[in-house]
SEBATOR-304410 format. One line per 10 residues: for each residue x, y, z of C-alpha. Coordinates in nm, 4 decimals, decimal comma, m for minus. Layout:
N
X:Y:Z  ...
***
This chain:
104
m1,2926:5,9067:12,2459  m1,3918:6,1360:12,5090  m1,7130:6,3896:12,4827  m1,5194:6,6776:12,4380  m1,3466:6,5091:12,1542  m1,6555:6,3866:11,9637  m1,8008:6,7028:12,0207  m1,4895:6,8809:11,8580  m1,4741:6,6059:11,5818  m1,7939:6,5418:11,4530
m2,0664:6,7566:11,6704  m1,9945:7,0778:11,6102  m1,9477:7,0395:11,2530  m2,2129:6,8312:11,1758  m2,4332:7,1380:11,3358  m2,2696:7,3807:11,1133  m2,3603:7,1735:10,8415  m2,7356:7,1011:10,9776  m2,7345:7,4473:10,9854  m2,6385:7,5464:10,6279
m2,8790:7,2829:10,5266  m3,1782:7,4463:10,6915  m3,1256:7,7572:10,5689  m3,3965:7,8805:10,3622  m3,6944:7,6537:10,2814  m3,5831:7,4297:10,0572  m3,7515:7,0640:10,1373  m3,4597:6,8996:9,9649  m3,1996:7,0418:10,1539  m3,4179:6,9851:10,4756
m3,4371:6,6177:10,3942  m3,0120:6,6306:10,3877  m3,0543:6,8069:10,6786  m3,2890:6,5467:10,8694  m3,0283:6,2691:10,6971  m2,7296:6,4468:10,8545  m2,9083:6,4899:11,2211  m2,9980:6,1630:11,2289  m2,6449:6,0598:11,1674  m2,4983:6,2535:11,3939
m2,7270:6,1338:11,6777  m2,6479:5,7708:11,5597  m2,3051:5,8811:11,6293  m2,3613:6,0350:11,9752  m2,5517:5,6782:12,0734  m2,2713:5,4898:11,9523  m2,0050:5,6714:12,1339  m1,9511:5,5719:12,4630  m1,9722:5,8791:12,7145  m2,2010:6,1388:12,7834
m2,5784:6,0405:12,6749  m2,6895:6,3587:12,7233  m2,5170:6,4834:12,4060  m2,7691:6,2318:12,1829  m3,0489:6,4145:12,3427  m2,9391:6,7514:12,2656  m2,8953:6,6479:11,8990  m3,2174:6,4920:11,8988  m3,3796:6,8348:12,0716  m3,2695:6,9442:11,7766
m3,4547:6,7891:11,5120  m3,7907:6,8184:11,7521  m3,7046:7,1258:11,7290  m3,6623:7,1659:11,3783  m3,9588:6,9006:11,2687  m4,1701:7,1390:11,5323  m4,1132:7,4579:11,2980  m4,2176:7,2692:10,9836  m3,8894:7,2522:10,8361  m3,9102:7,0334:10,5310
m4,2957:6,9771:10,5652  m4,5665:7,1212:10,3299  m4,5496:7,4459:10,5704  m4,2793:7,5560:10,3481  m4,4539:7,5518:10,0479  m4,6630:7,8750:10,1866  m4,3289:8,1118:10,1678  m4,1795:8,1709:9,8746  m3,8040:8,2097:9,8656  m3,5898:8,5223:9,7805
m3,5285:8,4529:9,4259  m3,8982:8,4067:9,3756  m4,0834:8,7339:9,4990  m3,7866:9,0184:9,4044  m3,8868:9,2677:9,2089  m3,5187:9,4406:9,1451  m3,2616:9,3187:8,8949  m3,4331:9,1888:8,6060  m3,4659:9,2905:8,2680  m3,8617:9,2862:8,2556
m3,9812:9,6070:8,3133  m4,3061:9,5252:8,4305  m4,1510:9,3083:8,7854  m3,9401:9,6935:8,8381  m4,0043:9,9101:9,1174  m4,1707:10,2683:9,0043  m3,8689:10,4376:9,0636  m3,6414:10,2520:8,8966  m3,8800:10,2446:8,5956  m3,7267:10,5494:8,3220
m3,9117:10,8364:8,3503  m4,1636:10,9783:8,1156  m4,1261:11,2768:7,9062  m4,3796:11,4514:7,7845
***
């Protein structure tokens, strides 16, 4: 298998995937995430070829491990779901304006 071919077969989907899995800042996804990098380097090592495609994948997860993706860091932002304040039936988490108005 040549480099262009393992890149094509398994690198750049894997990095799609690594990708999806890192969105947000979920820790459980992350740890997929970490699970799927290290796979795909294992792969890149294994291949024979270009060595130079390991160390991108492993730039990578320095990369991501650098940011605090997975670690306590992401306990400190709160995702999307959690600090909306439209589209929910309790009236007291609406915005003022979409609150009915007063008569009177």
């Amino acid at each position: 298998m040549t480099t262009l071919q393992a890149w094509l077969i398994v690198g750049v989907p894997a990095l799609v995937v690594v990708a999806a899995l890192f969105t947000g800042r979920s820790a459980v996804r992350a740890m997929f995430g970490y699970l799927a990098l290290a796979a795909t380097l294992v792969f890149f090592v294994v291949v024979p070829g270009d060595p130079i495609s390991a160390a991108v994948i492993g730039l990578a997860a320095v990369f991501l491990v650098a940011t605090g993706r997975g670690t306590g860091v992401d306990d400190d932002f709160p995702e999307h779901h959690e600090n909306r304040k439209r589209m929910t039936t309790d009236p007291s988490h609406a915005l003022p304006e979409e609150l009915p108005a007063q008569r009177g």
